[in-house]
C-alpha positions in Angstrom: 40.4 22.0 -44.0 41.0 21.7 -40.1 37.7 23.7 -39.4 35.7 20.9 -41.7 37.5 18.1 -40.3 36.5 19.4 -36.6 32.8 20.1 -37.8 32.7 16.6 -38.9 34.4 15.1 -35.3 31.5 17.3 -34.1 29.0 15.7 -35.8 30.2 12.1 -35.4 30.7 12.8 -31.6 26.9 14.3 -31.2 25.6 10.9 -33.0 27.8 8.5 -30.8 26.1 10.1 -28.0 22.8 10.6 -29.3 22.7 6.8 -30.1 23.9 5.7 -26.5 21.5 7.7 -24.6 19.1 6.1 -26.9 20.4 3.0 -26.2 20.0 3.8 -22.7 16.7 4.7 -22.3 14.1 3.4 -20.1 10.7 2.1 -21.6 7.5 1.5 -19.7 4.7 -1.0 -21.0 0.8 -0.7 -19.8 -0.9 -4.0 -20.6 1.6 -4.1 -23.6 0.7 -0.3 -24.7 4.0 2.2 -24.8 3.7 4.7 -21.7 4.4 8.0 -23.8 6.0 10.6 -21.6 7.1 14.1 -22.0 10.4 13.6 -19.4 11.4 10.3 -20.5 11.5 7.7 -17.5 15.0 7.9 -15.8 16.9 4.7 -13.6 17.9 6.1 -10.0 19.4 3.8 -7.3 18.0 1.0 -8.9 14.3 2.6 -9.5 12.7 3.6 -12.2 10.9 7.3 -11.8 8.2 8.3 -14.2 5.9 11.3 -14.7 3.4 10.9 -12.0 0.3 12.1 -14.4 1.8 9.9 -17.4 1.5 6.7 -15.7 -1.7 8.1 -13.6 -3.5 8.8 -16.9 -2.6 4.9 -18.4 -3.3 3.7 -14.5 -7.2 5.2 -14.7 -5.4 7.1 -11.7 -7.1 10.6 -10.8 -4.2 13.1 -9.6 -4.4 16.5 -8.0 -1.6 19.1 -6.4 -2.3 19.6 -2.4 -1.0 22.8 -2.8 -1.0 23.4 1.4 0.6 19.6 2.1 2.5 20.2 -1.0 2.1 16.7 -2.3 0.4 14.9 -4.8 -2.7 12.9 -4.7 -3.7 10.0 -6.4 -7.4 8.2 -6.4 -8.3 5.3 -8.0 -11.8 3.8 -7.0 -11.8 3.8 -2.7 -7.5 4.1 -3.1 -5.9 7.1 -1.9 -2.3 7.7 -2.3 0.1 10.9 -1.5 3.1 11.4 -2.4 5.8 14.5 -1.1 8.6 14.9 -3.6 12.0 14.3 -1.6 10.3 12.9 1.0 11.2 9.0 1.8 7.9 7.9 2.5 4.5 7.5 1.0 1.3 6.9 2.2 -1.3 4.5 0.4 -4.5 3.3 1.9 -4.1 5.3 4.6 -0.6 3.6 5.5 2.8 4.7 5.4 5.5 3.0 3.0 9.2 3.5 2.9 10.0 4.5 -0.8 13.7 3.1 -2.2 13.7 6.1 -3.8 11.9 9.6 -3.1 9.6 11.5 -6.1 11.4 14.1 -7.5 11.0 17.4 -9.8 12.7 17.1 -13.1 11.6 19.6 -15.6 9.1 21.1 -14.1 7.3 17.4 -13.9 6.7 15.5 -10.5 8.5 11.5 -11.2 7.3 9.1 -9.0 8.8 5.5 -8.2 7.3 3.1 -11.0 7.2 0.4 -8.9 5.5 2.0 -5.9 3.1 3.4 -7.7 2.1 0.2 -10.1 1.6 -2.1 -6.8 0.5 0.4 -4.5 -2.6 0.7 -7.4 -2.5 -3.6 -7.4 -0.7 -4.1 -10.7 2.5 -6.2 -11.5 5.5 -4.6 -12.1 8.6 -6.0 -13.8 11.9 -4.9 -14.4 13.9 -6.5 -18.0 17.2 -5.1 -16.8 18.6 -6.3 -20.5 15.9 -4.7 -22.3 15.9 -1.8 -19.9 11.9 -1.5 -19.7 9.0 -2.1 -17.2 6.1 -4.2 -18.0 2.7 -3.5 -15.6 0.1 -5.5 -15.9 -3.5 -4.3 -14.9 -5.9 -7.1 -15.0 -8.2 -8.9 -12.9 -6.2 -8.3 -9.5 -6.2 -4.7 -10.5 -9.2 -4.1 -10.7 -10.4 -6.3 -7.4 -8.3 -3.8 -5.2 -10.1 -0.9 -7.3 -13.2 -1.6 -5.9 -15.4 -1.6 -3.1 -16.5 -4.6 -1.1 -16.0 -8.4 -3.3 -18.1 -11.0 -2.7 -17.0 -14.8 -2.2 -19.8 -15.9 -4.7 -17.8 -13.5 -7.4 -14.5 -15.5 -6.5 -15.8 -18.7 -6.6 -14.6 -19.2 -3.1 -15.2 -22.5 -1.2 -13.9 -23.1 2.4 -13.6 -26.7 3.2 -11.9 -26.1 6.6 -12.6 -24.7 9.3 -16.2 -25.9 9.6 -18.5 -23.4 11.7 -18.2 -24.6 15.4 -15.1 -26.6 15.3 -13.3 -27.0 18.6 -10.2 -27.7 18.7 -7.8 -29.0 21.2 -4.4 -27.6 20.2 -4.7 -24.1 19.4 -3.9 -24.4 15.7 -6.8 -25.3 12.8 -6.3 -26.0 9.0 -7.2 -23.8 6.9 -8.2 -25.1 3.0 -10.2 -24.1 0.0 -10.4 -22.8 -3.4 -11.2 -20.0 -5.5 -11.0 -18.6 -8.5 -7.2 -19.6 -10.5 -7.2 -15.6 -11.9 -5.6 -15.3 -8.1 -2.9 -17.7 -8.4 0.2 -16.3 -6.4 -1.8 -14.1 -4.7 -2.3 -14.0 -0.8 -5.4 -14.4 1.1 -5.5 -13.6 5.1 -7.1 -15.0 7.5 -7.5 -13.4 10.4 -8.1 -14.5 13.8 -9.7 -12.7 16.8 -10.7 -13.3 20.7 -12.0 -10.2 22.2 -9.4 -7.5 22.2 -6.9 -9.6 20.7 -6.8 -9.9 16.8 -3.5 -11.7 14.5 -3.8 -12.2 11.1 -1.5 -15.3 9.2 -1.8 -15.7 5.2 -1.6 -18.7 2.8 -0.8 -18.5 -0.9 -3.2 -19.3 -3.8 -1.9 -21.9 -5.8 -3.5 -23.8 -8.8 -7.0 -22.4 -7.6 -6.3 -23.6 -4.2 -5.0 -22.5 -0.5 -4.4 -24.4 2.7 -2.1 -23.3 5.7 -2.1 -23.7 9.5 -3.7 -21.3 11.8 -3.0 -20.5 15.2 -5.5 -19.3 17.8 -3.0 -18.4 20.2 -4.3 -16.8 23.3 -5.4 -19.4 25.5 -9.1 -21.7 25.4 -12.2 -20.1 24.4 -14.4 -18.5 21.5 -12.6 -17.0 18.4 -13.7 -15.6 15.2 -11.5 -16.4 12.0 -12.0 -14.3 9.1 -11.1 -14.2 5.4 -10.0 -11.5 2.8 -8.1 -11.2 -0.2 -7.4 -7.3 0.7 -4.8 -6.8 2.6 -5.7 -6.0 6.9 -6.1 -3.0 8.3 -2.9 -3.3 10.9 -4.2 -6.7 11.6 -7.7 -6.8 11.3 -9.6 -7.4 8.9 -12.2 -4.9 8.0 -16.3 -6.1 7.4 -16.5 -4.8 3.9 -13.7 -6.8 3.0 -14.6 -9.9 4.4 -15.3 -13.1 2.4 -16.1 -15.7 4.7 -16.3 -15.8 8.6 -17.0 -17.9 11.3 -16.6 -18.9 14.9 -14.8 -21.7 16.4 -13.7 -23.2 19.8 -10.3 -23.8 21.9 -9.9 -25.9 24.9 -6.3 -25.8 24.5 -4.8 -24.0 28.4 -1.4 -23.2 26.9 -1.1 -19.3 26.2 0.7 -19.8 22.5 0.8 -15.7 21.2 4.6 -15.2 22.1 5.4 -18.9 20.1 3.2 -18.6 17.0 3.7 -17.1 14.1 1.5 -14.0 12.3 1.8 -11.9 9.2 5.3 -10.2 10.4 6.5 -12.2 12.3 6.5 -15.4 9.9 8.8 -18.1 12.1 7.8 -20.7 10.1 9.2 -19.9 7.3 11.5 -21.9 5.5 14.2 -19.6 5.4 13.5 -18.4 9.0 13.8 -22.0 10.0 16.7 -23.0 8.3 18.8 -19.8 9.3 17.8 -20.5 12.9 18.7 -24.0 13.0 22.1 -23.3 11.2 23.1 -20.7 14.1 22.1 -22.8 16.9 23.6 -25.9 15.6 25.8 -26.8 19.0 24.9 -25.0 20.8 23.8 -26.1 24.5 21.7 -23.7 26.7 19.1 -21.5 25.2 21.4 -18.5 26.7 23.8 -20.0 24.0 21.3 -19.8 21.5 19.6 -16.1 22.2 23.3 -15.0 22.1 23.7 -16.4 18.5 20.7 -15.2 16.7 21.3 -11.8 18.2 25.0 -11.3 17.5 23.5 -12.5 14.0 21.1 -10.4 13.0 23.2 -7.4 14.7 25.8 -8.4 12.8 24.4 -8.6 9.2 21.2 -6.5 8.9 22.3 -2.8 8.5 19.8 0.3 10.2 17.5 1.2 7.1 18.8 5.2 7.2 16.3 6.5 4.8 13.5 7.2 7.6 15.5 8.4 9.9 14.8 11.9 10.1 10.6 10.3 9.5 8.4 11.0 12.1 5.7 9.3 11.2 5.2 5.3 11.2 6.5 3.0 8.4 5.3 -0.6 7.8 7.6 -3.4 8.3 7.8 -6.4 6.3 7.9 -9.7 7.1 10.8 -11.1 9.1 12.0 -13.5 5.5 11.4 -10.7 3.8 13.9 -8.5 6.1 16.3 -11.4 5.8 16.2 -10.8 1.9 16.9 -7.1 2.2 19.4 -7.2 5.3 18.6 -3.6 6.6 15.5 -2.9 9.0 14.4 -0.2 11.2 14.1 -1.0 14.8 11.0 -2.4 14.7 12.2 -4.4 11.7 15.2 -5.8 13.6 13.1 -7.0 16.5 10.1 -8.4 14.4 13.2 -10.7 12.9 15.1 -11.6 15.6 11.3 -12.7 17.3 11.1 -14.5 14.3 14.5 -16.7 15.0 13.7 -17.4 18.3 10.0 -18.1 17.9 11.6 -20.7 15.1 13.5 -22.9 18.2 10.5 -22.8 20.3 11.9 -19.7 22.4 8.8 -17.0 23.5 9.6 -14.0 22.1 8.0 -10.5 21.7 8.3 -6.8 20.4 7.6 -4.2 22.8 7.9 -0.2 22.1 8.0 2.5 24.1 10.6 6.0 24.3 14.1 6.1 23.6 17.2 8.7 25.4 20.1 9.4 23.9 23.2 7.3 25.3 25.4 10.8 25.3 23.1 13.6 26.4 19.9 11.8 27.4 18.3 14.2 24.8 14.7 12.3 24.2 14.7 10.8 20.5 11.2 9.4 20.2 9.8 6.1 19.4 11.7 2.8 19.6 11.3 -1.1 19.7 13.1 -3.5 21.3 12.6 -7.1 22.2 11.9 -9.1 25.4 13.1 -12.7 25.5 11.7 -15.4 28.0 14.6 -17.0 29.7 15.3 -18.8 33.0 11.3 -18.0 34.2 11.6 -14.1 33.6 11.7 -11.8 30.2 14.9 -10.4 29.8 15.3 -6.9 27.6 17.2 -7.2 24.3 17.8 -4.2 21.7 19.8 -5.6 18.8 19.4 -2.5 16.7 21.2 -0.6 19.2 23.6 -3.3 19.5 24.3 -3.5 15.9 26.1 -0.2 15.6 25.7 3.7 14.9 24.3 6.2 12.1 27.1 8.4 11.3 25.5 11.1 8.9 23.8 9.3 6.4 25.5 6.1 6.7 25.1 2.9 9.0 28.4 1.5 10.5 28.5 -2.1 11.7 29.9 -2.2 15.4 28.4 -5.2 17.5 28.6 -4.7 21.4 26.2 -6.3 24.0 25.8 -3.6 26.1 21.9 -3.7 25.7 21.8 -7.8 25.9 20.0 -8.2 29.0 20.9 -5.4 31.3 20.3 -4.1 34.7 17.0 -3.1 35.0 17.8 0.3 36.3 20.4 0.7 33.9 17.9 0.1 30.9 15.5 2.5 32.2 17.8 5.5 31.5 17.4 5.1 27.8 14.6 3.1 27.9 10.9 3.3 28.8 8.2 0.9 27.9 5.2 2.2 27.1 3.3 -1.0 25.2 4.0 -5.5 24.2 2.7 -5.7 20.9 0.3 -9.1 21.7 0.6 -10.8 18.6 
């Protein structure tokens, strides 16, 4: 009697869990198809990981093993994308991205970060945390990233402003037009060159339509603006994926690049804007004000750990953007705090150059700090170092101004410039 009794707790038990890992499980939608999988999709950290050749296959993804590099490739019309299990960092289009999550072998099958993966190959990805499943959609914008050069004439686009030739007088044009409504909430660039010097700003597509200011920032003379719906090439945009182009005039003296706002560093955004005027509310002298935004940001955006031990380069994000997520790298941390102070009319830029340990002078690579224009010189300020340590894998808040404008010579210890980013 006790041995049936326990063969039937048995079974009960085995059900019970049986139905809540059923009720757990995570389920991808294609274009409203089922993704069928032979490792079922798993939720890690807040990502979703999938079989890379499942969701390649539905993705019209080709995927091979690098056998030497040991990661895996994906191609997808002119895309390339490799990905290193464990590693914390991706690289699509021949640019590095900083993964929430690293790939991973489970079952002898490479899982990849859904997310990653759907919008690195330009599809929408969302997450129904009550349902527990991920809907892509690959459509129209989809297959626009696919391909090779677009024309304007397929996008319907028509640029009302700038007209060919315009001069202006104030550094700054408007940008308007329209195109094709498929786009709607999609970005389209426009970037701006004179000679060496190239910034690129965006404006979002919005009932068929766009419109934003652009700045052309580095003094009077001849520029050339261009527009794209693929994202730039650092900051330029590249000929095949140009739509429209022309060249215009400034007359404006004033040197604007260090005041302006570009794809990064985005100080005229509402949020940037509304955070900087709330921390310098009171305050008197712009010393007052530097000293506000930097204790700040060093105060509430952690050190992004997961690249640490990276050696290559990682894109930032925008400087909103970074005040959504509240962690940066150092670059990330100074492309913000530009931001702010661009925001109150306060020149600000990034600069990079070598880092030395504070300890042991030991050299530990590439770093960027900012330079901040006060009382008629540029005065050094890292907030990343200022905001605290790394202690293992962990960041530990611990504000100091110790690198808030210091001595020259004792900067230069851990410090060398090598290069002011210009835009």
């Amino acid at each position: 009697m006790r041995l049936i009794i326990s063969i039937i707790i048995c079974a009960l038990s085995l059900m019970i869990t049986q139905g809540a890992f059923a009720g757990n499980s995570i389920k991808v939608f294609v274009d409203d198809v089922e993704l069928s999988t032979e490792v079922s999709p798993v939720l890690h950290d807040g990502s979703v990981l999938v079989p890379l050749r499942s969701i390649s296959k539905m993705l019209n993804a080709d995927t091979h093993w690098d056998a030497e590099k040991q990661t895996a490739i994906l191609v997808s019309g002119n895309l390339t994308i490799g990905i290193k299990p464990g590693v914390p960092v991706a690289e699509a289009g021949g640019q590095e991205h900083l993964l929430d999550v690293p790939a991973r072998i489970s079952n002898g099958r490479l899982l990849v970060p859904l997310r990653f993966v759907g919008e690195a190959l330009g599809c929408d990805v969302k997450w129904d945390a009550r349902d527990r499943k991920v809907d892509i959609h690959n459509d129209f914008w989809s297959r626009l990233m696919l391909r090779g050069p677009v024309r304007a004439e397929e996008l319907g686009l028509k640029v009302d402003a700038p007209t060919p030739g315009i001069v202006t007088t104030d550094s700054k044009i408007l940008l308007d037009g329209k195109i094709d409504d498929r786009l709607n909430g999609r970005i389209i660039y426009a970037g701006v060159s004179k000679g060496e010097f190239i910034r690129c700003q965006s404006a979002i597509i919005a009932d068929g339509q766009f419109s934003a200011a652009i700045w052309l920032p580095y003094g009077p003379g001849e520029y050339e603006i261009r527009l794209s719906i693929k994202e730039p090439f650092g900051f330029e945009i590249l000929n095949d994926n140009t739509l429209f182009k022309t060249g215009l005039t400034n007359t404006d003296p004033r040197d604007l690049r260090y005041l302006t706002p570009n794809l990064l560093i985005d100080c005229d955004s509402p949020e940037i804007v509304r955070l900087s005027q709330w921390l310098i509310a009171g305050k008197d002298s712009e010393w007052e004000k530097v000293k506000a935004i930097h204790d700040w940001v060093a105060t509430n955006i952690a050190y992004n750990t997961r690249g640490l031990n990276y050696a290559g380069a990682i894109s930032t994000p925008a400087a909103s953007r970074i005040l959504l997520d509240k962690e940066a790298d150092c670059h990330g941390y100074s492309v913000l705090t530009a931001a702010l102070l661009r925001s109150i009319g306060i020149p600000a830029r990034i600069v990079s150059g070598n880092i030395r340990s504070e300890s042991d002078g030991r050299d530990l690579g590439g770093h960027a700090w900012n330079e901040v224009f006060l009382d008629q010189r540029w005065v050094s300020i890292d907030v990343s170092w200022n905001a605290g340590f790394v202690s293992g894998d962990e960041f530990k808040f611990a504000l100091r101004h110790k690198y808030f404008d210091p001595e020259p010579q004792v900067f230069m210890v851990t410090h060398r410039r090598e290069s002011i980013e210009t835009w």
